[in-house]
C-alpha beads as a LAMMPS data file, in Angstrom:
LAMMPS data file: protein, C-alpha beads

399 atoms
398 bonds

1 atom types
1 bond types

-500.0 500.0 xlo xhi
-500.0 500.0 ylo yhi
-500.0 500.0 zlo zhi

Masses

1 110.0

Atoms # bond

1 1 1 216.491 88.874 380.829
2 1 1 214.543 88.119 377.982
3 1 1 215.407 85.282 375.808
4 1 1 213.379 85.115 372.708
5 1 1 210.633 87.086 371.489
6 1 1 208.958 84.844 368.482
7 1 1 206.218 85.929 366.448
8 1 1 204.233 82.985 364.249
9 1 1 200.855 82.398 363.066
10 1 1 197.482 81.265 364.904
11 1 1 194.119 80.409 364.619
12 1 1 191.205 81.990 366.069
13 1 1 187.981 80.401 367.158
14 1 1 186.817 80.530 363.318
15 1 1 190.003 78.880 362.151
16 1 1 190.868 82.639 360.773
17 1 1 194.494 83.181 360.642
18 1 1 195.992 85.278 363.371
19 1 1 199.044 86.184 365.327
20 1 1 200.976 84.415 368.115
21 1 1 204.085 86.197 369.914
22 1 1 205.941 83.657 372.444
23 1 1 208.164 85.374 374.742
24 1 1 210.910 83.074 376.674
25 1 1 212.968 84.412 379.862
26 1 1 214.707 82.796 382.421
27 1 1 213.126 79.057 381.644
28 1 1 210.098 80.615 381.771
29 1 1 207.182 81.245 379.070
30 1 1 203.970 82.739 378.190
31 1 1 202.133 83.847 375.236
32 1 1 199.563 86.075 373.587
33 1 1 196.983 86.125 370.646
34 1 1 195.439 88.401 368.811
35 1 1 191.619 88.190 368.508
36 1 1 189.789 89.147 365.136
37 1 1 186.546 90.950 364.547
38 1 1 184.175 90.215 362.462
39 1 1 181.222 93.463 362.651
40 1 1 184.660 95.721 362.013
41 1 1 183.954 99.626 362.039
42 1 1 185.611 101.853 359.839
43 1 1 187.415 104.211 362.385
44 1 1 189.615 100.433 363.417
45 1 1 193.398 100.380 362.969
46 1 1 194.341 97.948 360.524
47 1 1 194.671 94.651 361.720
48 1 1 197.628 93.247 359.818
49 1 1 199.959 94.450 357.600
50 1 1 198.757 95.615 353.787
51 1 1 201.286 93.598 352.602
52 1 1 199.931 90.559 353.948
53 1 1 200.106 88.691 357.474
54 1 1 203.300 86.627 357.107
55 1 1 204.935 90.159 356.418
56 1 1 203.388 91.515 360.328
57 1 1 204.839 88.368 361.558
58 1 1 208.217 88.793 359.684
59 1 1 208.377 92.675 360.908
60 1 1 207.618 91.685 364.742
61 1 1 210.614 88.904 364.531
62 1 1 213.119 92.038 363.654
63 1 1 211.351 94.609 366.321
64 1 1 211.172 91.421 368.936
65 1 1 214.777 90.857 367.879
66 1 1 215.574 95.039 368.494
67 1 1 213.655 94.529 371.442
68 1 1 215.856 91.873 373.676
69 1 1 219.096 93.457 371.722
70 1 1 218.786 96.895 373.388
71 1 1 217.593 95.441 376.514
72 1 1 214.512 96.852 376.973
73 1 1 212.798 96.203 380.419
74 1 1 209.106 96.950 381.316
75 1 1 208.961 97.523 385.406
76 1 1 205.449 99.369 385.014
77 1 1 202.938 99.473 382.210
78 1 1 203.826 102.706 381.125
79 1 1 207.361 101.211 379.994
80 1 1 205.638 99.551 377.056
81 1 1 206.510 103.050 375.416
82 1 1 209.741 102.107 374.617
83 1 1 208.215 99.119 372.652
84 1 1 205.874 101.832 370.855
85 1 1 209.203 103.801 370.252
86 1 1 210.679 100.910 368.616
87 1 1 207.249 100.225 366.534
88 1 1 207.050 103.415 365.618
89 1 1 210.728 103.523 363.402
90 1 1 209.323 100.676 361.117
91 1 1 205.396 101.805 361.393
92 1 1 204.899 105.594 361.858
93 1 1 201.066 105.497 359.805
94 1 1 197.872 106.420 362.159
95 1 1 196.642 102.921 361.316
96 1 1 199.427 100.825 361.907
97 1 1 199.293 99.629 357.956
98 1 1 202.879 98.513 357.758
99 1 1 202.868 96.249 360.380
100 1 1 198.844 95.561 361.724
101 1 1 197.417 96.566 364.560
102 1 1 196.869 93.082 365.654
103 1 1 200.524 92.740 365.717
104 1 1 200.955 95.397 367.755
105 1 1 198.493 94.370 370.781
106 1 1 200.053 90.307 370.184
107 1 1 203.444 91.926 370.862
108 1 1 202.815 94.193 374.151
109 1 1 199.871 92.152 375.514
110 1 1 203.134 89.541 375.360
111 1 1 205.611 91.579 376.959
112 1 1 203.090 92.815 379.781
113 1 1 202.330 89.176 380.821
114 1 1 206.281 88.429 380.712
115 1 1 207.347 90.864 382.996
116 1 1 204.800 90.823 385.226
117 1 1 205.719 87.063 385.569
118 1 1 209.916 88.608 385.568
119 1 1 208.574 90.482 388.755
120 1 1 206.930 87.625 390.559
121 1 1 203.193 89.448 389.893
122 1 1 199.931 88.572 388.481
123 1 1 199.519 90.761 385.488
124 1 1 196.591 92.199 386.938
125 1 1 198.717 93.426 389.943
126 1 1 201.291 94.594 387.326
127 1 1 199.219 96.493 385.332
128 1 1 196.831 98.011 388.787
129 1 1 195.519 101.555 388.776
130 1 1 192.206 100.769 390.804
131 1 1 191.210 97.039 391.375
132 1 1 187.856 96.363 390.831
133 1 1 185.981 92.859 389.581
134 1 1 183.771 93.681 386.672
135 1 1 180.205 92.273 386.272
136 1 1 180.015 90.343 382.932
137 1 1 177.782 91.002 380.067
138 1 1 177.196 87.447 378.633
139 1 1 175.488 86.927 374.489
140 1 1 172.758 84.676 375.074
141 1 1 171.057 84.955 371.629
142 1 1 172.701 86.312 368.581
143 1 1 171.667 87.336 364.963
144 1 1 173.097 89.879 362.419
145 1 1 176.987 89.342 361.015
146 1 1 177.469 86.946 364.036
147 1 1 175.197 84.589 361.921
148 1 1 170.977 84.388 363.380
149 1 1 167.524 85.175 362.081
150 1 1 167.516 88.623 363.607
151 1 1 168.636 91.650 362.478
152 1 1 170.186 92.770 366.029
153 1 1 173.540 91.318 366.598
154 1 1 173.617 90.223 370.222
155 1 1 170.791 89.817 372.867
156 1 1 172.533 90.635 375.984
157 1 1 172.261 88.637 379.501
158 1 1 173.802 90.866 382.496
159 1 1 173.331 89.267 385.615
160 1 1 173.270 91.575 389.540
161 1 1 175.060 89.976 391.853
162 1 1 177.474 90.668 394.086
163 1 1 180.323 87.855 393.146
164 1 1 181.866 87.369 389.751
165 1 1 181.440 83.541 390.576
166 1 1 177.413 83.777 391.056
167 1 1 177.115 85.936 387.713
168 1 1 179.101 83.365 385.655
169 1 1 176.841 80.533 387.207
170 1 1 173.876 82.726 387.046
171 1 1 174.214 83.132 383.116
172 1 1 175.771 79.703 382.298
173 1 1 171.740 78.862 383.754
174 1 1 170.318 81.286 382.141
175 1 1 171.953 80.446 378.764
176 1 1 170.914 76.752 379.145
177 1 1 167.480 77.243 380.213
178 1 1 166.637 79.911 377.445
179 1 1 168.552 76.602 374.832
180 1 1 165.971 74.185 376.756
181 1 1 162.881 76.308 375.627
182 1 1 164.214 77.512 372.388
183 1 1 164.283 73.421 371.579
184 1 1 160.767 72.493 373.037
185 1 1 159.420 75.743 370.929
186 1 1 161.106 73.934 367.530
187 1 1 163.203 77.180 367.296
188 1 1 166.705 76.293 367.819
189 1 1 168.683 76.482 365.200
190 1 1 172.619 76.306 366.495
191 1 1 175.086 78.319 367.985
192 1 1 176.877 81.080 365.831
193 1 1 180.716 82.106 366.154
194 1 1 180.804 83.669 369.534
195 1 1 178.477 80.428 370.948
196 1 1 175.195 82.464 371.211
197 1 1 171.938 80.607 370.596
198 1 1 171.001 80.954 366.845
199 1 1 167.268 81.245 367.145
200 1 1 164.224 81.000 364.705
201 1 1 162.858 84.541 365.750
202 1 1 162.623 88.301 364.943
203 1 1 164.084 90.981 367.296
204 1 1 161.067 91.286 369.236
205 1 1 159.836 87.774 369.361
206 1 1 163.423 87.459 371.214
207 1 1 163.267 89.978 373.536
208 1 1 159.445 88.960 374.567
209 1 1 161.525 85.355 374.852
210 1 1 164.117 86.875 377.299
211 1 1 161.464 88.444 379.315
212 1 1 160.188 84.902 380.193
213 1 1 163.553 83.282 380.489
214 1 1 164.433 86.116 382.943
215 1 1 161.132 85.647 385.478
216 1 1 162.003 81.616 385.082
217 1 1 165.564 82.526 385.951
218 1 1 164.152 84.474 388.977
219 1 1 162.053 81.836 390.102
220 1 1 164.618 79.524 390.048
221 1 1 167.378 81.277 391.572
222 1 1 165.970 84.151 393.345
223 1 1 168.456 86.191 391.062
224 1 1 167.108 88.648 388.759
225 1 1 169.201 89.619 385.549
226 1 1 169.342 92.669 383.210
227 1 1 168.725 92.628 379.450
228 1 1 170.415 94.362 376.809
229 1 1 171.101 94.624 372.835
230 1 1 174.010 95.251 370.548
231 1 1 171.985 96.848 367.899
232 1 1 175.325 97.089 365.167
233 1 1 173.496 99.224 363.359
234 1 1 176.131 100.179 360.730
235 1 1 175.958 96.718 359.512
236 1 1 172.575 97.169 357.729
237 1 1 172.286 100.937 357.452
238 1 1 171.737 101.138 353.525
239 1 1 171.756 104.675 351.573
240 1 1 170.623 106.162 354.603
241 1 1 168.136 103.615 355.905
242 1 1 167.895 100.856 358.405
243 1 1 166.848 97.998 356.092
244 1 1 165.307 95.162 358.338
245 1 1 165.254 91.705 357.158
246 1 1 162.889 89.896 360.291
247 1 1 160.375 91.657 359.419
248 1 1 161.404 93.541 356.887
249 1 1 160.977 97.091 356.722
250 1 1 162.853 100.664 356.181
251 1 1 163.273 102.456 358.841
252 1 1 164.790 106.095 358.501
253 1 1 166.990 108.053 360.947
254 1 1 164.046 109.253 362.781
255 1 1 162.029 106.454 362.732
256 1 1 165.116 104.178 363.852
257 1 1 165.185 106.452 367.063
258 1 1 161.881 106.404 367.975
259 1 1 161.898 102.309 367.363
260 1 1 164.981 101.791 369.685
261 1 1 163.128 104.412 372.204
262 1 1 160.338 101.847 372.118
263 1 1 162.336 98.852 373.095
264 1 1 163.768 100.576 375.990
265 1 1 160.516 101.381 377.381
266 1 1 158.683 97.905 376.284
267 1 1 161.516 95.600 377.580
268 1 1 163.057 97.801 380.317
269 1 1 166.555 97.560 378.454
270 1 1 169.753 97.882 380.432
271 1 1 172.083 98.180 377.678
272 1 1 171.707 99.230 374.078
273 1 1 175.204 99.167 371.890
274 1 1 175.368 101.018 368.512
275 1 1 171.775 101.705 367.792
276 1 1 173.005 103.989 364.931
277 1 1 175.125 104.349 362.152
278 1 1 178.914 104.807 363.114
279 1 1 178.632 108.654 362.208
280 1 1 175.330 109.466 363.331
281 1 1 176.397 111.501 366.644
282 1 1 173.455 113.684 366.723
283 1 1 170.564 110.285 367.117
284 1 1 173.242 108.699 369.571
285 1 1 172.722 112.086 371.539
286 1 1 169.127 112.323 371.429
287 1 1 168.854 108.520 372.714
288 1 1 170.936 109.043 375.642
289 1 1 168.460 111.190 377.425
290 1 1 166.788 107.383 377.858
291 1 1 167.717 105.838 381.460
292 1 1 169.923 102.873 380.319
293 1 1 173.120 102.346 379.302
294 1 1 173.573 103.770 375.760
295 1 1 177.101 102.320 374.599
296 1 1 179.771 103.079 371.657
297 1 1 181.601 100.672 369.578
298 1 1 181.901 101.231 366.173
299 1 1 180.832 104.964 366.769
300 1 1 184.266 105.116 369.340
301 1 1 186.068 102.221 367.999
302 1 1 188.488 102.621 371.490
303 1 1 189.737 106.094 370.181
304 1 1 190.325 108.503 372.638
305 1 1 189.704 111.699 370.944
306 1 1 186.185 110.163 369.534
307 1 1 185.091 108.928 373.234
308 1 1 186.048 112.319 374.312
309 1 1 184.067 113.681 371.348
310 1 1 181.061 111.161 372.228
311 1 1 181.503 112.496 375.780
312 1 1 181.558 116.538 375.117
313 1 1 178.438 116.024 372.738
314 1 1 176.754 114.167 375.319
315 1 1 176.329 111.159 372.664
316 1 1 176.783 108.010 375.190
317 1 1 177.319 106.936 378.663
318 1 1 178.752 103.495 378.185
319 1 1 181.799 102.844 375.605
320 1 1 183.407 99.373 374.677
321 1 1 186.614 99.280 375.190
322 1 1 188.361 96.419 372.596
323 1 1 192.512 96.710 372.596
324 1 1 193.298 95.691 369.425
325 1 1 190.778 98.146 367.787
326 1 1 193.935 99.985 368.142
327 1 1 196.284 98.320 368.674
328 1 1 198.361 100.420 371.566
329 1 1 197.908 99.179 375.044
330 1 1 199.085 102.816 375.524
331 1 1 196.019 104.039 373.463
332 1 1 193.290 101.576 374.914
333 1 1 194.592 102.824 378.318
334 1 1 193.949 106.799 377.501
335 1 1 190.493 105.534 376.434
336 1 1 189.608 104.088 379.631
337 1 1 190.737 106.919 381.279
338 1 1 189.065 109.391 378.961
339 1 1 186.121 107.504 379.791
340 1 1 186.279 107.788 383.387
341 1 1 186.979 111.225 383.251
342 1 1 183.707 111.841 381.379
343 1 1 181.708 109.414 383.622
344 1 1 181.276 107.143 380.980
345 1 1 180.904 103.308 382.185
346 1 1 183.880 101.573 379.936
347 1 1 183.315 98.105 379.230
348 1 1 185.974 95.834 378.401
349 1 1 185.464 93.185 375.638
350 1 1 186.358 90.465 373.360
351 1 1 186.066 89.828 369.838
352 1 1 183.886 87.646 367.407
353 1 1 186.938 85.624 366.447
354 1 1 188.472 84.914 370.000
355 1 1 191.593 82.738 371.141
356 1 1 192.617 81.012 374.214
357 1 1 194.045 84.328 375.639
358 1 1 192.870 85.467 378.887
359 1 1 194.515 88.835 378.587
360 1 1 191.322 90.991 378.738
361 1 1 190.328 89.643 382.114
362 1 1 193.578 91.117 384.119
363 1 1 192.909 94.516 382.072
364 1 1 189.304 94.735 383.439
365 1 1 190.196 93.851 387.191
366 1 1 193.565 96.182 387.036
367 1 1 192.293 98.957 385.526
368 1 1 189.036 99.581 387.448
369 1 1 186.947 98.507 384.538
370 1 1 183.075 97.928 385.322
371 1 1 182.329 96.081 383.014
372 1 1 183.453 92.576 381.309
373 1 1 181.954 91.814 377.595
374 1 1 183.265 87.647 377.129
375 1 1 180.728 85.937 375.938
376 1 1 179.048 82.922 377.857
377 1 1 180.209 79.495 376.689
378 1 1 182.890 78.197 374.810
379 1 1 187.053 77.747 375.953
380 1 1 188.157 80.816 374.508
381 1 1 184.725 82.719 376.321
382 1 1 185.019 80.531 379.295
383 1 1 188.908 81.331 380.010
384 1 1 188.287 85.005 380.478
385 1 1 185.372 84.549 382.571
386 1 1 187.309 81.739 384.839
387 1 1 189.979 83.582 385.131
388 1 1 188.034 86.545 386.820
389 1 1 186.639 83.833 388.718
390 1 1 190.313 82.680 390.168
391 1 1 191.016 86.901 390.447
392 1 1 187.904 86.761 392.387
393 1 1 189.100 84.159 395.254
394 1 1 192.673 85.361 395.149
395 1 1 191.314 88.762 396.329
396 1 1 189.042 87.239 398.662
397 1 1 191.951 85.169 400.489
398 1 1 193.715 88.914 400.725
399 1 1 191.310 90.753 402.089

Bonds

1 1 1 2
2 1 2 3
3 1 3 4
4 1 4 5
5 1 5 6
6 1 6 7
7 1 7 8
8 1 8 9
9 1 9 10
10 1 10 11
11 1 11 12
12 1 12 13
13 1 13 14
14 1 14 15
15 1 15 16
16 1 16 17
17 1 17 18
18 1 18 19
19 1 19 20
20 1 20 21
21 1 21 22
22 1 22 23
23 1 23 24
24 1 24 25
25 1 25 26
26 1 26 27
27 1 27 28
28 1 28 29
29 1 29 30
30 1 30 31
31 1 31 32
32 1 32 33
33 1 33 34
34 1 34 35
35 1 35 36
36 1 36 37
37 1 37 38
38 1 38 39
39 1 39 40
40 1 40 41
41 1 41 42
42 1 42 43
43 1 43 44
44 1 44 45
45 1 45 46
46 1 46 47
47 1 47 48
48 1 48 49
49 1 49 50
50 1 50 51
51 1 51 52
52 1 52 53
53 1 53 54
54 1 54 55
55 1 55 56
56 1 56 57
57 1 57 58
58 1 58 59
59 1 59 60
60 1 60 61
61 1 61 62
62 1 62 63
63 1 63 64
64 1 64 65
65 1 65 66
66 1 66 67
67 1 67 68
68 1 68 69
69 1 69 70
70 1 70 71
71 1 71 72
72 1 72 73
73 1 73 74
74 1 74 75
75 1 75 76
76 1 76 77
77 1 77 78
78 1 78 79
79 1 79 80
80 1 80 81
81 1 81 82
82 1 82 83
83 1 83 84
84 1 84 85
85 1 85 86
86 1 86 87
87 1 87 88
88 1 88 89
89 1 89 90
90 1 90 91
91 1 91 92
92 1 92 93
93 1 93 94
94 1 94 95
95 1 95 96
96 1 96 97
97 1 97 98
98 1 98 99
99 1 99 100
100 1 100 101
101 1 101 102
102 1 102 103
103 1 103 104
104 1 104 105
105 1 105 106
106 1 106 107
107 1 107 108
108 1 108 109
109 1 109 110
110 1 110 111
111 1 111 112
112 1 112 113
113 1 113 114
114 1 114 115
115 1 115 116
116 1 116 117
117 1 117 118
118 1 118 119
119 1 119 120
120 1 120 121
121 1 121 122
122 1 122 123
123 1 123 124
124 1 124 125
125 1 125 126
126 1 126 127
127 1 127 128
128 1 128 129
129 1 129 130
130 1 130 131
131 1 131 132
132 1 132 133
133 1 133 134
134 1 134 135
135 1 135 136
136 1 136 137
137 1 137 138
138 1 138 139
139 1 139 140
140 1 140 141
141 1 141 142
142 1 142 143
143 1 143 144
144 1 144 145
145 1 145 146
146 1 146 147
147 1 147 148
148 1 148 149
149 1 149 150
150 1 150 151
151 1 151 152
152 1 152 153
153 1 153 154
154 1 154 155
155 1 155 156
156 1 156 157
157 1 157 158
158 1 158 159
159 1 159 160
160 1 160 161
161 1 161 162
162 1 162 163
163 1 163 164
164 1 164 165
165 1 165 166
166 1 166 167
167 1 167 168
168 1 168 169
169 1 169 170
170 1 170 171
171 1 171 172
172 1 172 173
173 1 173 174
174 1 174 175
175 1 175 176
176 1 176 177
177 1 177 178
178 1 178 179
179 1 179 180
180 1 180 181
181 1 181 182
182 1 182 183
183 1 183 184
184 1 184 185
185 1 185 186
186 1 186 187
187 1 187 188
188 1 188 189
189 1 189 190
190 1 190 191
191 1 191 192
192 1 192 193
193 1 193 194
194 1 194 195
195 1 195 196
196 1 196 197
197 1 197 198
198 1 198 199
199 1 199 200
200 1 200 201
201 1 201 202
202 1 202 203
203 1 203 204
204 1 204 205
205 1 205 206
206 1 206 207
207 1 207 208
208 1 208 209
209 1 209 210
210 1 210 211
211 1 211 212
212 1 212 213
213 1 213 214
214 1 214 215
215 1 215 216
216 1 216 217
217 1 217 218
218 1 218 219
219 1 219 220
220 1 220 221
221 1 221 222
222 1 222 223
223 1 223 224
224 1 224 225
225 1 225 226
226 1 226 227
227 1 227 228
228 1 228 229
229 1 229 230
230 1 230 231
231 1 231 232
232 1 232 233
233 1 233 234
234 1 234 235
235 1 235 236
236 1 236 237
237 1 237 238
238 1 238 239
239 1 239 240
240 1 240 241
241 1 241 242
242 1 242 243
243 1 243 244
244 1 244 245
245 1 245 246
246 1 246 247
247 1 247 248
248 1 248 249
249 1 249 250
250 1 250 251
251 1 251 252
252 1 252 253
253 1 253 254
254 1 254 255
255 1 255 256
256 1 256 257
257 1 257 258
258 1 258 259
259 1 259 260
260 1 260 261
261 1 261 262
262 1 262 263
263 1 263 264
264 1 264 265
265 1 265 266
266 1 266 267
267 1 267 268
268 1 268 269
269 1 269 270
270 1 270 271
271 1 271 272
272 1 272 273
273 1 273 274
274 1 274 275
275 1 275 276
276 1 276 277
277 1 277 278
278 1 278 279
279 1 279 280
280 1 280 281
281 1 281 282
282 1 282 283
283 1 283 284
284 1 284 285
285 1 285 286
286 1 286 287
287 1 287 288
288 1 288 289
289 1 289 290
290 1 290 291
291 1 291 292
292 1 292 293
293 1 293 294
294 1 294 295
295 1 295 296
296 1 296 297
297 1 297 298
298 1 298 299
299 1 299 300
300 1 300 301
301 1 301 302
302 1 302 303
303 1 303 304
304 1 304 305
305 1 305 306
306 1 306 307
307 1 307 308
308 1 308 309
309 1 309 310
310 1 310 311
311 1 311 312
312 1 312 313
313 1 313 314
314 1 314 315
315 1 315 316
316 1 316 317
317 1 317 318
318 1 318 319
319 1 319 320
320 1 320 321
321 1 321 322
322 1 322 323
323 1 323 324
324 1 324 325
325 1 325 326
326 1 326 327
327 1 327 328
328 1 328 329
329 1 329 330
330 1 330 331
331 1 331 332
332 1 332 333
333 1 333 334
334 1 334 335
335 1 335 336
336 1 336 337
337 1 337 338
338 1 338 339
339 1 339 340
340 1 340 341
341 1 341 342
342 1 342 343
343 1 343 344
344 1 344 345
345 1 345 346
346 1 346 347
347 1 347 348
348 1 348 349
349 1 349 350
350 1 350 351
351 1 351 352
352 1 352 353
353 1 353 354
354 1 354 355
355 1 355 356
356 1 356 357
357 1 357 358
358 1 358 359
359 1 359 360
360 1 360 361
361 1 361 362
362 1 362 363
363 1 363 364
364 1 364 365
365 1 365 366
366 1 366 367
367 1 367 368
368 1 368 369
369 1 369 370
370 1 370 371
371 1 371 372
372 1 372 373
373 1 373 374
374 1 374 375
375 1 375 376
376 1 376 377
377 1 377 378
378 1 378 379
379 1 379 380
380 1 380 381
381 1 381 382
382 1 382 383
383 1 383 384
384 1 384 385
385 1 385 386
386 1 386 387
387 1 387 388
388 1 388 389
389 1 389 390
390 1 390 391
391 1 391 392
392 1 392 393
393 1 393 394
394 1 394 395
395 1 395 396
396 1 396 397
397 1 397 398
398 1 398 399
């Protein structure tokens, strides 16, 4: 049934090379792309081959062309084992280094969206375990590796409502309003990689500026929305310090914990992602006792055994959940359910260095996730969030 599997070369949002796989049945065709991160922890998969990426795309080709010669169907998403079986003759290493883990999720995300279409389904549908629209978590501001003045790498927007459709519009508003007085304060200076606000201002001075934004937003719209902060602590945690460049200062281990204890208390914080260094279990622990969402990334890097080490110690209650961190759909999968099993909120998201894949948006609806992390603006931010949008009504017209 299938025709063609094709692997080639992309470009992400940053013009960074990535990978494409094409799939071609029956007429038909679709497509997916790999993302790329840029604030990479160490406990990722590889993301392309150590050899090089023209050798991943060279080593999908033959596997694509194993693929459609031993007929291989996917009727359910479990099937994508056999794809992993194949994989796993040419790239049996923990951390897919032969081939790149980015190759990997290009391949199956591919497949997935091809059969679902073979079955007459949306891949949501396909892919279903417990259908549930996600409430977005949208980077208004950002700083750290994703390019800004402060240290912190994203200042989260996360709007309540009760429709996908009136959160998007909700921080689209909110996101242009906070632009609008960034610009009459003479402190705009751009957008960064991910199309957050790049603004003149320390980590406080932008948090005290969300605080405003968010009673404007609620005079305006009689909406009220959350604030939160993806910390990405490991990215300036030097010989055991926190070194802070806006202002600067040193914080240690303790003194990092009681800092981030203070924000939650000062600004009333929602969400706080990787407030410590990838390793440091024991401060992630003695955080969560806070009453906000306390969430993992580079300390779980979507690895089920580490969420369900996170979990035991008591370490988080919110994970990020990012396929190609490695690189099995199987894998991400037994993290979300890990997750759930532990009562930790998963959250679904993109990467730094997106594409115009909409992949991640029927994972979140079919798989129950809470959560959607896809920026706020920009086409490869914007066609994840619109298509939850179009999810959204095609539920609605069921129901």
């Amino acid at each position: 049934m299938i025709n063609l599997i094709k692997a080639s070369k992309d470009l992400d949002c940053r013009k960074k090379e990535t990978i494409r796989v094409d799939v071609i049945f029956n007429s038909n065709h679709v497509f997916a792309i790999a993302p790329n991160g840029t604030s990479r922890g160490k406990k990722e998969v590889i993301d392309y081959s150590t050899k090089g990426i023209d050798y991943s795309v060279n080593l999908l080709n033959k596997i694509g062309k194993e693929i459609i010669d031993k007929n291989i169907k996917i009727e359910k998403f479990e099937d994508i084992k056999d794809v992993e079986e194949i994989i796993r003759k040419y790239d049996n290493t923990k951390d897919y280094r032969i081939i790149g883990g980015n190759a990997v999720y290009a391949l199956e995300a591919a497949l997935i969206k091809a059969y679902a279409k073979i079955n007459n389904m949306e891949v949501w549908d396909f892919v279903k375990e417990k259908i549930n629209i996600p409430t977005p978590i949208g980077n208004c501001i950002g700083g750290g590796k994703h390019v800004g003045y402060a240290d912190f790498q994203e200042f989260l927007i996360i709007p309540k409502t009760k429709k996908f459709f009136e959160a998007f519009f909700i921080m689209r508003h909110t996101y242009e309003k906070a632009k609008e007085e960034l610009e009459k304060r003479k402190k705009f200076k751009g957008i960064n990689i991910e199309n957050a606000l790049i603004a003149n201002l320390s980590n406080e001075e932008i948090l005290d500026f969300l605080v405003e934004i968010k009673d404007k937003i609620k005079e305006m719209f009689n909406s009220t929305i959350n604030i939160g902060i993806d910390v990405a602590a490991s990215s300036f945690y030097v010989d055991r310090v926190y070194e802070y460049k806006n202002p600067i200062k040193r914080l240690t281990t303790s003194k990092q914990l009681k800092f981030i204890e203070e924000l939650i208390d000062k600004y009333k914080l929602f969400y706080v992602e990787d407030p410590f260094y990838e390793e440091d279990f024991e401060s992630f622990k003695e955080l969560n006792k806070k009453s906000c969402l306390i969430v993992g990334d580079d300390l779980t890097a979507t690895n089920p055994e580490i969420i369900e080490k996170a979990a035991r110690m008591g370490c988080i209650n919110g994970v990020i959940i990012k396929p190609n961190q490695v690189g099995s759909l199987l894998v991400m999968k037994k993290a979300i359910d890990v997750a759930k099993k532990y009562k930790i909120t998963p959250i679904i998201s993109h990467r730094s260095g997106e594409t115009e894949d909409d992949f991640i948006a029927d994972l979140a609806v079919g798989f129950g996730v809470p959560y959607i992390k896809a920026g706020i603006v920009g086409k490869e931010r914007e066609i994840k969030l619109k298509r939850i949008v179009n999810i959204e009504k095609t539920l609605q017209k069921l129901l």
